[in-house]
C-alpha positions as CSV (number, residue, x, y, z in Angstrom):
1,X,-2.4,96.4,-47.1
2,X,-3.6,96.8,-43.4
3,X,-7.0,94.8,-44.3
4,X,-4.8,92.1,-45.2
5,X,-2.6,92.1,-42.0
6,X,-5.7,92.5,-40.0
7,X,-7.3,89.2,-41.7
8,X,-3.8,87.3,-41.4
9,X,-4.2,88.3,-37.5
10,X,-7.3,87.5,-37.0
11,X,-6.9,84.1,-38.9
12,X,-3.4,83.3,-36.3
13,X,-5.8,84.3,-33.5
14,X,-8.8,82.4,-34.5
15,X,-5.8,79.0,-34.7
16,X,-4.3,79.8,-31.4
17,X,-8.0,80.1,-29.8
18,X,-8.6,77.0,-31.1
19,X,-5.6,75.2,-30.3
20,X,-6.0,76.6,-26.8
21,X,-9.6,75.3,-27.0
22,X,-8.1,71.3,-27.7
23,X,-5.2,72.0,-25.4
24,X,-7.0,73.5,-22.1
25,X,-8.4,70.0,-21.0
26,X,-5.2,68.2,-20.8
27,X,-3.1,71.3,-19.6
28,X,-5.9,72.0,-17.2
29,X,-5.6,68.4,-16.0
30,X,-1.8,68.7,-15.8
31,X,-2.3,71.6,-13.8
32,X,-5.0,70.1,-11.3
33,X,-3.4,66.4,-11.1
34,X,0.3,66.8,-11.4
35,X,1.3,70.8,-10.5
36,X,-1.0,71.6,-8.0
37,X,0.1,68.5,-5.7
38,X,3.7,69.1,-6.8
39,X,2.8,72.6,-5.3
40,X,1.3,71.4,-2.0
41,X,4.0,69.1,-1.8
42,X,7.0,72.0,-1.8
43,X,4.3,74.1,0.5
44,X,4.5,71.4,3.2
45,X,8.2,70.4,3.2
46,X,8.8,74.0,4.2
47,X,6.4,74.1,6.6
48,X,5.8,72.6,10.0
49,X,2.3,71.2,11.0
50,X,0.9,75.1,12.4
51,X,1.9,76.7,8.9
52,X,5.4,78.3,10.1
53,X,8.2,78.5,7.6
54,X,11.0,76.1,8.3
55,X,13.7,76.1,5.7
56,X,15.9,72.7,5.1
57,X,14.8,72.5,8.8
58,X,12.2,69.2,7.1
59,X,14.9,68.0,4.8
60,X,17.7,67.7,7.5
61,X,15.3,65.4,9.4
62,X,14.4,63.0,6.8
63,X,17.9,62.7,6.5
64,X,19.0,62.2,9.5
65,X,16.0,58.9,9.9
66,X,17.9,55.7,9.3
67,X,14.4,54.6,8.3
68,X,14.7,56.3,5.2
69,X,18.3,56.3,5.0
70,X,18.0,52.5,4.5
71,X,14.5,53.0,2.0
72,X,17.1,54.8,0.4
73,X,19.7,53.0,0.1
74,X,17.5,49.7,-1.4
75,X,15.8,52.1,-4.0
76,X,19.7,53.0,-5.1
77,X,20.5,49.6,-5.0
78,X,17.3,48.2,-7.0
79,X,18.0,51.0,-9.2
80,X,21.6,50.6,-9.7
81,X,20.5,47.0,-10.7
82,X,17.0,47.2,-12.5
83,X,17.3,50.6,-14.6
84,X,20.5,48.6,-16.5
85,X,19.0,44.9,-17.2
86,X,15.9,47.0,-18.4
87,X,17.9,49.2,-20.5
88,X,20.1,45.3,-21.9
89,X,16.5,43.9,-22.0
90,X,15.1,46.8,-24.2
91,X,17.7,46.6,-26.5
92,X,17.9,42.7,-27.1
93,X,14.3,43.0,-27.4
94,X,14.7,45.6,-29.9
95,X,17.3,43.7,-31.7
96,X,15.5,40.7,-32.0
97,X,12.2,42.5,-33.1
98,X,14.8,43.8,-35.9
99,X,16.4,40.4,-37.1
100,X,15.4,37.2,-38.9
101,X,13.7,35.2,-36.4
102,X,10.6,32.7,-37.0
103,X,7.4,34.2,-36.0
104,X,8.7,38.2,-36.6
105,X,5.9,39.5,-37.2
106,X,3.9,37.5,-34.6
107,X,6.2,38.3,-31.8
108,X,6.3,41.5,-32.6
109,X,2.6,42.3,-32.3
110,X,2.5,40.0,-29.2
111,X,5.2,42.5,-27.9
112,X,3.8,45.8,-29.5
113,X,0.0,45.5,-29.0
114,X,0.2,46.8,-24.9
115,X,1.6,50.3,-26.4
116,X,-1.1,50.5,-28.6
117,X,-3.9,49.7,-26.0
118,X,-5.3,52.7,-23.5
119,X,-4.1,52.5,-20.0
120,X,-7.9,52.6,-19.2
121,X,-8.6,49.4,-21.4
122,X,-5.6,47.5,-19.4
123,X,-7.2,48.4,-16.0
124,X,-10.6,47.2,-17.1
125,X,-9.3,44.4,-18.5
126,X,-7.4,43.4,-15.4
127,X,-10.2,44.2,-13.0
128,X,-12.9,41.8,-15.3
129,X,-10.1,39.1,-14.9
130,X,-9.7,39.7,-11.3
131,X,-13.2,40.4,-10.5
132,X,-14.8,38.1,-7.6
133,X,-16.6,36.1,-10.7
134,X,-14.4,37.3,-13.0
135,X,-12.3,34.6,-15.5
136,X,-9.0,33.9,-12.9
137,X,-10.9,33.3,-9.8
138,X,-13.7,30.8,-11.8
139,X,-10.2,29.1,-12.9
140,X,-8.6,28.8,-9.9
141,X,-12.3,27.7,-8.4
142,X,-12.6,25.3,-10.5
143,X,-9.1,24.2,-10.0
144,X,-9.1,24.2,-6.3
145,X,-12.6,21.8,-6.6
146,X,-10.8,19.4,-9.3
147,X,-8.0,19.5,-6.4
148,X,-10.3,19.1,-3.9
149,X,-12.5,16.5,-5.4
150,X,-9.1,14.3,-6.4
151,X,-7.9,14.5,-3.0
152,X,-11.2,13.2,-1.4
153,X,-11.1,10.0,-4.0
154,X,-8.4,9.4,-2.7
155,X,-8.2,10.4,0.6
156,X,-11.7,8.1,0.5
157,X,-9.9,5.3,-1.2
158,X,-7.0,4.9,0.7
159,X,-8.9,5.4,3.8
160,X,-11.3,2.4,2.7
161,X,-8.6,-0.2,1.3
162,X,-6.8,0.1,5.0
163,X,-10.2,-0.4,6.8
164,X,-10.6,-3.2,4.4
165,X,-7.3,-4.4,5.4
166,X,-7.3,-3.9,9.1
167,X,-10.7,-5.6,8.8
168,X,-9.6,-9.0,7.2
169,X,-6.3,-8.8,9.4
170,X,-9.1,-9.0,12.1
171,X,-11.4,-11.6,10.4
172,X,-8.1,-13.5,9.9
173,X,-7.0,-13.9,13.8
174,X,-10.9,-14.3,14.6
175,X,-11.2,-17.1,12.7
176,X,-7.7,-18.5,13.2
177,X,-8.4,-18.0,17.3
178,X,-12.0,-19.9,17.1
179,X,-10.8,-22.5,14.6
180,X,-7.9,-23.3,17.9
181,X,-10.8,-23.7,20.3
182,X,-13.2,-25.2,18.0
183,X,-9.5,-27.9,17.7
184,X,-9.6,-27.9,21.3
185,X,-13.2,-29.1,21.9
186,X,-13.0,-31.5,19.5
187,X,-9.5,-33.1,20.6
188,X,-11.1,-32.9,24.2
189,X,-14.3,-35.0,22.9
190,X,-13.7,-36.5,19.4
191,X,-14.3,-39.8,20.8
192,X,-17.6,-39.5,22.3
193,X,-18.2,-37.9,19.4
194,X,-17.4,-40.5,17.3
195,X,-19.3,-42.7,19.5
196,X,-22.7,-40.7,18.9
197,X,-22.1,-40.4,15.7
198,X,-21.7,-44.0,14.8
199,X,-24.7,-44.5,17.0
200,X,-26.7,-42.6,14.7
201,X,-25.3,-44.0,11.5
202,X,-26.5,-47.7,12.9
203,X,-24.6,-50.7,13.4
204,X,-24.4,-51.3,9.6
205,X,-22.6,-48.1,9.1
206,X,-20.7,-48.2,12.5
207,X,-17.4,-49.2,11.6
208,X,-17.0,-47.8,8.3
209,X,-17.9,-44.3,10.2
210,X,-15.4,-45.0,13.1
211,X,-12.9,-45.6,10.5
212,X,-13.1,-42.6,8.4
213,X,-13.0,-40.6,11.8
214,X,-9.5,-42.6,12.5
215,X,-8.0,-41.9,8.9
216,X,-8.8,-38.5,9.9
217,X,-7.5,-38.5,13.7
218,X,-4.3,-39.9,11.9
219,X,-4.0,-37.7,9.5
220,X,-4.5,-35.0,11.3
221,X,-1.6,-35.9,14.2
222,X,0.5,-36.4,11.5
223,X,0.2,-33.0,9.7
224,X,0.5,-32.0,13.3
225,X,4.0,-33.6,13.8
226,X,5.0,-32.4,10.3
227,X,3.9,-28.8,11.4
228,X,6.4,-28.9,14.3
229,X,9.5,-30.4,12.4
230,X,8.6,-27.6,9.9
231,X,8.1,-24.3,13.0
232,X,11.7,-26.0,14.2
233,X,13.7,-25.9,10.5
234,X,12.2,-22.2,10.3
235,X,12.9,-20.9,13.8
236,X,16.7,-22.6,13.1
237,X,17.3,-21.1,9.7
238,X,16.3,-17.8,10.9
239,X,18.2,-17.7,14.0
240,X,21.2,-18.9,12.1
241,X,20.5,-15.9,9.8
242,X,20.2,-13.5,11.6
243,X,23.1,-14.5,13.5
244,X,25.4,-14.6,10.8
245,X,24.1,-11.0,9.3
246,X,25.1,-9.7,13.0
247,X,21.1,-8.9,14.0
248,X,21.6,-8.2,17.5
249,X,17.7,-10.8,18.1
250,X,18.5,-13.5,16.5
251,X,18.1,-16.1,19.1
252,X,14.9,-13.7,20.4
253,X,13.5,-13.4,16.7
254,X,14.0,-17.6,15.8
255,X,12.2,-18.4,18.7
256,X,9.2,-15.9,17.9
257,X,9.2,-17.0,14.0
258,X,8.7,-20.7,15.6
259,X,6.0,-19.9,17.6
260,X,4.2,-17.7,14.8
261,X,5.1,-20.7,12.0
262,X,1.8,-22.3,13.8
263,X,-0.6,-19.3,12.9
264,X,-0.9,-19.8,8.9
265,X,-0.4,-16.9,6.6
266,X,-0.4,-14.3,9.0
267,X,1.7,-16.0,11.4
268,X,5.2,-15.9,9.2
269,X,4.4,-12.2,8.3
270,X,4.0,-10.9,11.6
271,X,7.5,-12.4,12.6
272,X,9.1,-10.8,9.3
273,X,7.9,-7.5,10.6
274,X,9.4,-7.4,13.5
275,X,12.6,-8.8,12.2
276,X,12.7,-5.9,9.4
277,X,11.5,-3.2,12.1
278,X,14.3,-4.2,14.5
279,X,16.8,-4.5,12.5
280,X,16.0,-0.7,11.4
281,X,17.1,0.4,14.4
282,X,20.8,-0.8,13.3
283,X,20.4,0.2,10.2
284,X,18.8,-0.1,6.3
285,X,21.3,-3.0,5.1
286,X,20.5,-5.1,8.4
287,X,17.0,-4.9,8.1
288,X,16.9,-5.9,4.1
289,X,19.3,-8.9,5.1
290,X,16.4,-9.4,7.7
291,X,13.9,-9.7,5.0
292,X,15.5,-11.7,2.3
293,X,16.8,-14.2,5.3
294,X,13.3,-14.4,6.8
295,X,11.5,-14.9,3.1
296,X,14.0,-17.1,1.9
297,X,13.7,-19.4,5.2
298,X,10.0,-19.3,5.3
299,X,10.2,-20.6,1.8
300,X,12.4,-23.2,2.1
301,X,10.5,-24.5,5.3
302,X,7.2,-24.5,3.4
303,X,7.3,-25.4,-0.4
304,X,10.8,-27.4,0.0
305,X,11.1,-29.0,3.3
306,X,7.6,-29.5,4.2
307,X,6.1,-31.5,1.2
308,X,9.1,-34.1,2.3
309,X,8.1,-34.2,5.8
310,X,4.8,-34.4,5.4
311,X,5.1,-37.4,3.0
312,X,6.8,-39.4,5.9
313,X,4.3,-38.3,8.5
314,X,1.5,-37.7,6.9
315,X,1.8,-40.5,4.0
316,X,1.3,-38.2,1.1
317,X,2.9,-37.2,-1.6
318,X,4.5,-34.1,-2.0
319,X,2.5,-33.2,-4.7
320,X,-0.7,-34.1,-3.8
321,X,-0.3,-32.2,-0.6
322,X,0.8,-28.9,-2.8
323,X,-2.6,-29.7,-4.9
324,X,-4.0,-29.9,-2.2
325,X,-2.9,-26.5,-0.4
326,X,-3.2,-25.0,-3.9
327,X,-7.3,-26.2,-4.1
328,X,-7.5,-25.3,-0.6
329,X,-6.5,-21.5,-1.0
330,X,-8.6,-21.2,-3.7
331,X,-11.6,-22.7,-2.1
332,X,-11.4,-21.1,1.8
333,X,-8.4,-18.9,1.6
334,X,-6.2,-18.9,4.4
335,X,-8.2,-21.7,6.6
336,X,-8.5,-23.6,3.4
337,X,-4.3,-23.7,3.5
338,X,-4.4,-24.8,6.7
339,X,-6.6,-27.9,6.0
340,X,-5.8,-28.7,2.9
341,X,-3.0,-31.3,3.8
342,X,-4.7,-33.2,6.6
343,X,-7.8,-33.3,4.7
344,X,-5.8,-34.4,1.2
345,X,-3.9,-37.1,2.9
346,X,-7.6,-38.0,5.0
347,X,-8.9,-38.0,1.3
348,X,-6.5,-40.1,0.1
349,X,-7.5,-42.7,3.5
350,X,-10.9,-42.8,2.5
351,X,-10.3,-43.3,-1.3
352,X,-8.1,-46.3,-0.6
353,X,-10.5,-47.7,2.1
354,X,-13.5,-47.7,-0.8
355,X,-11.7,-48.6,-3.5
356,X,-9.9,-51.7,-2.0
357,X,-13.3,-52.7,-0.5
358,X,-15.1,-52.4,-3.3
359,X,-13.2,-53.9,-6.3
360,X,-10.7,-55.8,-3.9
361,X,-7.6,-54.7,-5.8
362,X,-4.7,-53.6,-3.8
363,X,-3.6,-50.3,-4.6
364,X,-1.2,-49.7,-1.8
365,X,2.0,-50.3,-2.6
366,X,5.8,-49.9,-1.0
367,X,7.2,-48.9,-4.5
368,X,4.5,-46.8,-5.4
369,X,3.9,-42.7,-5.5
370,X,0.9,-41.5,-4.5
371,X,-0.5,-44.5,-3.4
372,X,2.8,-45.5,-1.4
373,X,2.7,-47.9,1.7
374,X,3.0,-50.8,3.4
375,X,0.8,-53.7,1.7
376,X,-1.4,-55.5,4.9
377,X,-2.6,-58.7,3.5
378,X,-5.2,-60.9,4.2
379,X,-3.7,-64.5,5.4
380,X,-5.5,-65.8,2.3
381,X,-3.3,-62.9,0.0
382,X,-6.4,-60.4,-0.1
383,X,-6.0,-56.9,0.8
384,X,-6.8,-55.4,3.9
385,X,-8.2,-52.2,3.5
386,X,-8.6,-50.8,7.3
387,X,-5.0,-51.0,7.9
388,X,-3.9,-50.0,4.2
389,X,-6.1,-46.6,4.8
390,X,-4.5,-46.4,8.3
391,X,-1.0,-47.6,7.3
392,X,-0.5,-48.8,10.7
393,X,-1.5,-52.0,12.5
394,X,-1.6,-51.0,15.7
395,X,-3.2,-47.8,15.2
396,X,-6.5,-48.5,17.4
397,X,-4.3,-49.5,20.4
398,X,-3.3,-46.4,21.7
399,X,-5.7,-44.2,19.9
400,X,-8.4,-42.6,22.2
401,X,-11.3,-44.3,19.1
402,X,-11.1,-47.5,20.4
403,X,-13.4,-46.6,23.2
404,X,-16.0,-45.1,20.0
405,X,-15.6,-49.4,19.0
406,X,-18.4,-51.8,20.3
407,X,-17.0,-54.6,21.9
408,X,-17.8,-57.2,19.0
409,X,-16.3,-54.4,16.3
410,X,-13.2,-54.1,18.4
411,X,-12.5,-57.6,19.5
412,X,-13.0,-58.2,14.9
413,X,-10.7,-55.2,14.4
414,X,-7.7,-56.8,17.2
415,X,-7.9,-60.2,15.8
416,X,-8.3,-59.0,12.1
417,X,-5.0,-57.3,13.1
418,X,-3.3,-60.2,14.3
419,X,-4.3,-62.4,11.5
420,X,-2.7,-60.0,9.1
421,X,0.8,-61.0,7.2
422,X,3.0,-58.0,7.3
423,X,5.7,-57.7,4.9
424,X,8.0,-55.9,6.9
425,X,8.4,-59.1,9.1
């Protein structure tokens, strides 16, 4: 009977070695990390910095800091507010991992599988993510140089369509400033010119040359003419506008949209500018009242008003002068607008001059369209095709050309003109 008490002993002993054996690491750890410093922690609250006991003396101070009177009143307030929503959380979460929902099974082990994973395991994990050249920062790297690389394009692009655009803005008022003294030098010496040149054409040539250049004086001082009436009707409508929409410049900005209703293309834009930008100052609705006023004038000045003027003055048809403007944009852009009408109607001089001298038809006519005029007849009842290309008789009699005439061409020209039968007499 005792052998067998002794053997149950030793056997109880023998379990509780062993269990001490698999329990001395962990309780050895709890002692080292968690009672010790608990320990130390108690020691030094009692304590002042020499070693000396002090009581509550410690306690009684920390209480009376409002430093950590306020630390302490936020932690009762962030835990008067987060200990309940984690407690509601927890238990809808636990609800819901308990009810018929699609995906169960899947949520659950979405929601489940950080329990089941080592602390240790979750640190490493979050340090290879957050490492220097760890998976986050090669993300956001490559991010940031997508970012980066988007912003240049079109930082670049945006940077290189306004130089573009400053540059033509400049090419445009270089070219429209040296096309004005290039008109000045030539209006200064066009007949001497003209003299020269039919010099070096030869006598033969002389006064089919000397013509041409007068079709094209004429045309020219007629598209001239046209251009004022049509800087006039725009500077009016726009003042008028402006006026009536209560703009505060009106008078200031119809008098600057005349003057800029020379300069072609950019001349009109400029003066809608600064009609929207001042009327900004009174406010958004004046300065879109600005706008549609000063589009809606420019328009009616150029594609409705100015095709009729410059039939009368220029003798050309409204649409062969829109042609014309059309070909002439696409040809030489915004100088090719600005010529296009003088040189369609100089065209039109030239083609009536050839084809009445050559075939001797007359295609001038006073009821016709393109070709409309007055009919200058020979006395014999043939065409005169000088003064049906000129459209006016008396053309070379104030007209600066008549010094580019020799004496025999323009003593033939005078008395070829007063030979003629005019039908309007």
């Amino acid at each position: 009977m005792k052998t067998k008490r002794q053997t149950r002993f030793s056997v109880k002993m023998k379990d509780f070695l062993r269990s001490l054996c698999f329990l001395s690491p962990s309780f050895l750890g709890v002692c080292l990390f968690f009672i010790a410093p608990f320990g130390v922690v108690i020691y030094y609250s009692v304590t002042d910095p020499a070693g000396a006991f002090t009581g509550l003396e410690n306690f009684i101070t920390l209480i009376k800091n409002p430093i950590f009177r306020l630390a302490a009143k936020n932690t009762a307030t962030f835990s008067a507010i987060a200990v309940p929503l984690a407690v509601i959380l927890a238990i809808v979460l636990a609800l819901m991992l308990e009810c018929r929902i699609p995906l169960k099974s899947q949520f659950r082990t979405f929601f489940l599988s950080p329990m089941m994973v080592p602390v240790a395991s979750i640190v490493l994990i979050w340090q290879v993510l957050f490492n220097n050249n760890g998976t986050v920062n090669q993300l956001v790297s490559a991010l940031s140089s997508t970012g980066l690389s988007m912003a240049s394009d079109l930082a670049r692009q945006i940077s290189t369509g306004l130089v573009e655009n400053i540059s033509s803005m400049v090419t445009d008022f270089t070219t429209v400033f040296l096309g004005l003294v290039l008109a000045y030098w030539v209006a200064k010496d066009y007949p001497l010119m003209a003299r020269e040149l039919a010099v070096i054409v030869g006598p033969r040539h002389s006064r089919d040359v000397t013509l041409m250049l007068a079709v094209l004086s004429r045309s020219t001082g007629g598209y001239m003419f046209g251009t004022l009436v049509t800087s006039v009707a725009n500077g009016l409508m726009v003042a008028a506008g402006l006026a009536a929409a209560g703009h505060p410049y009106a008078a200031l900005l119809g008098a600057l949209t005349f003057v800029m209703h020379f300069v072609p293309v950019i001349g009109p834009m400029v003066s809608c500018l600064l009609s929207v930008l001042l009327g900004l100052f009174v406010g958004p609705g004046l300065a879109f009242a600005a706008l549609v006023i000063t589009v809606v004038a420019q328009n009616i000045a150029d594609n409705v008003l100015s095709p009729v003027v410059m039939q009368r003055s220029v003798q050309i048809h409204p649409a062969l002068s829109l042609v014309g403007i059309i070909v002439g944009g696409c040809l030489g852009g915004a100088l090719g607008m600005v010529l296009a009408v003088p040189l369609t109607a100089a065209i039109r001089g030239f083609f009536v001059y050839f084809f009445e001298t050559r075939t001797g038809r007359q295609i001038v006519s006073s009821t016709g369209a393109l070709f409309r005029g007055t009919e200058y007849k020979e006395p014999d009842g043939s065409p005169c095709p000088e003064l049906d290309a000129l459209d006016d008789a008396t053309f070379f009699e104030g007209s600066r050309l008549r010094g580019a005439l020799s004496e025999e061409d323009r003593a033939a020209v005078e008395g070829h003109a007063a030979g003629l039968v005019d039908p309007r007499k």
